[in-house]
N, C-alpha and C positions, 0 to 999 in steps of 0.2 A: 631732393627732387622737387621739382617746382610741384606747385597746386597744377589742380587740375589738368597735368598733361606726362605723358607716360615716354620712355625712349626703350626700342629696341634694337638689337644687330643680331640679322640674319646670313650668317657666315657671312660678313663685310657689309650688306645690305643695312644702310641706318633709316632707321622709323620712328619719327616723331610723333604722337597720337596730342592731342586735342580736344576734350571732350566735359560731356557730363559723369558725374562718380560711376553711378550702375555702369557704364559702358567701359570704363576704364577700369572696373573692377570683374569684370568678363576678361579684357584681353589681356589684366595681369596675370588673371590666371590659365588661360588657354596659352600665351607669348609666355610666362614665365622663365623656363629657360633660355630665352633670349632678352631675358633683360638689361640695360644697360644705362652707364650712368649719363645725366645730362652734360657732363665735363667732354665726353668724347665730340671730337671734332675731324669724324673721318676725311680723306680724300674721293673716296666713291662716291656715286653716286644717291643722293639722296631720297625720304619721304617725306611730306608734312601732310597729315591727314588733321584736318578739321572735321570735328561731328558733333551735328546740330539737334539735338531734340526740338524740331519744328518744322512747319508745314514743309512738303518740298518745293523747291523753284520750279519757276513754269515759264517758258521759252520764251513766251513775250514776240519778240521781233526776231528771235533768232531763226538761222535759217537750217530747214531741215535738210539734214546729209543723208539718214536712214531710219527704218521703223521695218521695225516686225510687231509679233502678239505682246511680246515681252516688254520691249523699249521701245523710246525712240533716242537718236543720237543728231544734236543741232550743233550747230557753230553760231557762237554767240557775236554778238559785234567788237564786242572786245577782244575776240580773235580764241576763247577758249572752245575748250570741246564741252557741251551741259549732256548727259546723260539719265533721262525720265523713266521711271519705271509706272507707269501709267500712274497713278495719284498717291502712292504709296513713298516714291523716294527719287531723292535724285542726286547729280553727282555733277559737280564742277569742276574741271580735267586742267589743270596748266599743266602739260607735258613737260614744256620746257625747264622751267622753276622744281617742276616735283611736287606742286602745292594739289592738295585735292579736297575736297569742300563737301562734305556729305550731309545730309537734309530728309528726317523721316519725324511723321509723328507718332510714331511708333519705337518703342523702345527694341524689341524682339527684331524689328526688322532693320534697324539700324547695326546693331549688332551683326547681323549675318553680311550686311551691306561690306560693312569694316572687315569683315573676315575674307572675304573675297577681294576686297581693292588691296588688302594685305599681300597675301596670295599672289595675286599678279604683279604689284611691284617686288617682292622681294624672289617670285619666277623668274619674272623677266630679265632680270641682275643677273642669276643664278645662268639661267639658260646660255647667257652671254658670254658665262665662263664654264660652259659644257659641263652643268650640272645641270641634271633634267628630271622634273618632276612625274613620277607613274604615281595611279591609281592603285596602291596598294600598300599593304601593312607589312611589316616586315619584325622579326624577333632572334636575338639570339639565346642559345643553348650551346654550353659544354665547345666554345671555340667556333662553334659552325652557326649559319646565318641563312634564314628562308623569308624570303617574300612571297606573300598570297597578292593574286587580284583576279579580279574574276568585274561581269558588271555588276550594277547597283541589285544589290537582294539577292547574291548568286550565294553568299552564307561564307566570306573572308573573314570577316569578321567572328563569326562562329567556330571558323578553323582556328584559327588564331588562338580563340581563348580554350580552346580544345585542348592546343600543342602548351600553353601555358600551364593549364589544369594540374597540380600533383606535381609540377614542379618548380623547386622553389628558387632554381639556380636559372631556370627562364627569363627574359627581362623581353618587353618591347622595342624595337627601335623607332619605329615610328607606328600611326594608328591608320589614316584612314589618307595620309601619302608620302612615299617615300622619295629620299633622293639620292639618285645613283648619278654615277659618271662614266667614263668611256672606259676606265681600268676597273669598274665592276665594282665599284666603293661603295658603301650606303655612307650613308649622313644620317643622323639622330633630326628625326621631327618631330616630337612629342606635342603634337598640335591638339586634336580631336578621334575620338572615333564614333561608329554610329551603333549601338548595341543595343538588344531590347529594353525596353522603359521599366522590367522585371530582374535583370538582371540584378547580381549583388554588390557587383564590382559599379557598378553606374553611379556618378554621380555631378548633378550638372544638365539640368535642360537646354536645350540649344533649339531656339526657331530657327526655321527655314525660308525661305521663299517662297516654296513652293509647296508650303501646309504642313510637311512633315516636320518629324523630332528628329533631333538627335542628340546623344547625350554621351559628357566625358566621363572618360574612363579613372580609375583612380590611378593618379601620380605615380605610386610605389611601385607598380608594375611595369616602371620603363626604367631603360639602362639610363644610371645618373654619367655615365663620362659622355663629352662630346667629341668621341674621336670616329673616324671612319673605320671600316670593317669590310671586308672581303663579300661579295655576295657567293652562299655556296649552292639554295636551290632556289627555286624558281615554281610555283604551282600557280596554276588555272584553274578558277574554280565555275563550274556549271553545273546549273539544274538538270539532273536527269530522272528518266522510270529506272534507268538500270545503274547503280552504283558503283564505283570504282577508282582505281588510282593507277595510275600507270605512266611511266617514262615515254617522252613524243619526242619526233626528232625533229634536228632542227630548221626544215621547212616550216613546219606546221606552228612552232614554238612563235617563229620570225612571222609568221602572219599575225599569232594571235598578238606580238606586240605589238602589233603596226598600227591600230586605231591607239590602246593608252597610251605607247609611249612616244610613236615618232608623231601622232598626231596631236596628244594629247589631252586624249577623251577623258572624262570622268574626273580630271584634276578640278578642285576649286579654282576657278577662274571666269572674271567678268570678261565673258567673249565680247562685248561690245566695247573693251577696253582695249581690244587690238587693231579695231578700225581707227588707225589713224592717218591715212588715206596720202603716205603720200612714197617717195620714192625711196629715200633711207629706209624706214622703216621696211619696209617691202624688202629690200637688200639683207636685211638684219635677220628675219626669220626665213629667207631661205639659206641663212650659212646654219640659224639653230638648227631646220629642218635634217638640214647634212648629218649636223653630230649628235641628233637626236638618232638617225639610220644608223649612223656606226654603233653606237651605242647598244640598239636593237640588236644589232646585228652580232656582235662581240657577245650580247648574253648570250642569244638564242645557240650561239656553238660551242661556247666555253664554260656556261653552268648549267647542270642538271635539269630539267624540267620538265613539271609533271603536269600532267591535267586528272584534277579530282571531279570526277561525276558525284554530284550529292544528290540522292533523292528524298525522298518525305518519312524515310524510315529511319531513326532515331537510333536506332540499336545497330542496325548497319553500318549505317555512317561512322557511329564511335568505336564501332571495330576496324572498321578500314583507315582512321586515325590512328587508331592504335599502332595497328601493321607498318602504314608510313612514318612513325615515330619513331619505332624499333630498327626501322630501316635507315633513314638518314640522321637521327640522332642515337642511334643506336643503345638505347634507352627503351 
C-alpha cells in the first residue's frame, strides 16, 4: 500500500483517500471492512479524496450559488464547485473527475468532514443502483433480521444493544445506517454507531460538527460475512409517558418511512453536496426518488412492523424488550 493514502470498495464504489496518518488511521479503522488493495482498477465510477490539515479555502472571486447558517456553496472560476463551512472547513468539488480536496485546521473536524463526502459518494453510486441508505441499525439473530430507526435520541441504539445483551449468537449488521434494496436485502455497514460515552462496549471518540460525540462500537459485535440478508422486522422507535410495543399497519408503517427512507432524513450526508444545479442531476434523483417509494413501499406491506414507545422508565422498557424478544426471536 502506498504511504500516505488508503483505497476502499464500497459494494463496487472505489475510494481513494489521501491524507495525514491520524486521519487515515480513523477511516482505516471505521472503512475497514471495505478495504481494498491499490492494484484494483475498477470500471465504476470513481473517488479521489484529498485531505488537508490546513487553513480552509476561501472563495476569493468565486461566485456565490448559495448560503444558509451552515455553508456557503461557490463556483470557482475554474469551473469547480468550493464548499465553506464558515472558517472551519472547506471542500473543493470536481464532479466530473471524482477529485475532492478537503481543507480543516482541525483535526476532529476534518475527520467528520471525510466521513460525510464518504457517505455521499459511495450513497450516491449505491442509490443508482436501488440500494438505498435508511437511518437505522439493524442485527441478526437465530436466521431472522430487525432494523430499528426511530429519530436522533429516540433510544435505537439502546434497543439494539438491549436485543444484543445475553446473547452471544446476535451479531450487528449495520450501526448507525443500514442498506436495503427493493427485494427487502440488507447489506452489512459496519461503519459507526452513536452509544453513551459510559457504555462498555464503546470505544473510539468520534467529533461531530455539530459539538456532539459519538463513539464506535467494538468490531466483534458485527456479522464478519458480507452477504445480504432478508429483512424480517422493522421497529420505530419513540419517546413516550406511556410505554409499549405493538404491530402498526401498513399505512402508518409507509408514512413513518417516508421522511428516512424515500427522503432520506437522518442518513450521513452533505446535503450541500447535492446542489449541483443542473438538469441530469435533477433527472437522476427523481428516478432514485421512484425506487426509494417502492422500496418503502414493499417494506411497509411485506415486513412486520412495530412501533416501540420508550419512556424514561428503565425497568419497563426492559420488560417490554424482553416480551418483543420472546416474540420475534422467539428467545
Amino acid at each position: 500500500m502506498q504511504k500516505n493514502k488508503l483505497y476502499f470498495d464500497v459494494y463496487g464504489h472505489y475510494l481513494t483517500l489521501d491524507g495525514p496518518e491520524p486521519l487515515l488511521a480513523a477511516a482505516r479503522d471505521k472503512f475497514a471492512d471495505f478495504a481494498a488493495p491499490p492494484t484494483l482498477r475498477p470500471e465504476s465510477p470513481a473517488t479521489v479524496v484529498y485531505a488537508r490539515l490546513s487553513p480552509p479555502a476561501r472563495p476569493n472571486s468565486a461566485s456565490l450559488l448559495f448560503k444558509n447558517s451552515r455553508y456557503s456553496v461557490y463556483l470557482t472560476r475554474a469551473g469547480l464547485r468550493l464548499i465553506t463551512y464558515g472558517d472551519l472547513l472547506s471542500c473543493h468539488c470536481n464532479f466530473k473527475k471524482g477529485i475532492f480536496v478537503i481543507n480543516s485546521g482541525d483535526e476532529g473536524h476534518l475527520e467528520e468532514l471525510l466521513y460525510l463526502l464518504m457517505h455521499s459518494r459511495f450513497g450516491e453510486f449505491l442509490d443508482a443502483k436501488g440500494i438505498h441508505r435508511l437511518h437505522a441499525g439493524a442485527l441478526s439473530l437465530d436466521g431472522r433480521t430487525l432494523a430499528v430507526t426511530g429519530a436522533p435520541g429516540a433510544g435505537k441504539t439502546t434497543l439494539l444493544l438491549s436485543l444484543l445483551e445475553g446473547n452471544r449468537e446476535a451479531r450487528l449488521i449495520s450501526d448507525d445506517v443500514t442498506l436495503l434494496d427493493s427485494e427487502l436485502n440488507l447489506y452489512p455497514l459496519p461503519l459507526r454507531i452513536s452509544v453513551n460515552g459510559s457504555a462498555p462496549d464503546g470505544s473510539g471518540k468520534i467529533s461531530r460538527l455539530d459539538g456532539k460525540t459519538k463513539y464506535s462500537l467494538d468490531k466483534s459485535l458485527f456479522e464478519t460475512e458480507k452477504k445480504k440478508r432478508k429483512l424480517n422486522f422493522l421497529v420505530f422507535v419513540e419517546k413516550s409517558g406511556k410505554p409499549g410495543i405493538k404491530e402498526i399497519s401498513f399505512p402508518r408503517a409507509f408514512l413513518k418511512l417516508f421522511l428516512p427512507l424515500v427522503v432520506g432524513y437522518g442518513v450521513p450526508q452533505m446535503a450541500e453536496f447535492l446542489l449541483k444545479f443542473n438538469l441530469r442531476d435533477l433527472s437522476g434523483l427523481a428516478r432514485i426518488s421512484l425506487s426509494r417509494f417502492y422500496c418503502a413501499l414493499r417494506l411497509s406491506l411485506e415486513v412486520k412492523c412495530y412501533l416501540y414507545l420508550r419512556s424514561a422508565d428503565g425497568e419497563k422498557n426492559g420488560a417490554l424488550i424482553s416480551e418483543f424478544r420472546k416474540k420475534a426471536f422467539k428467545i
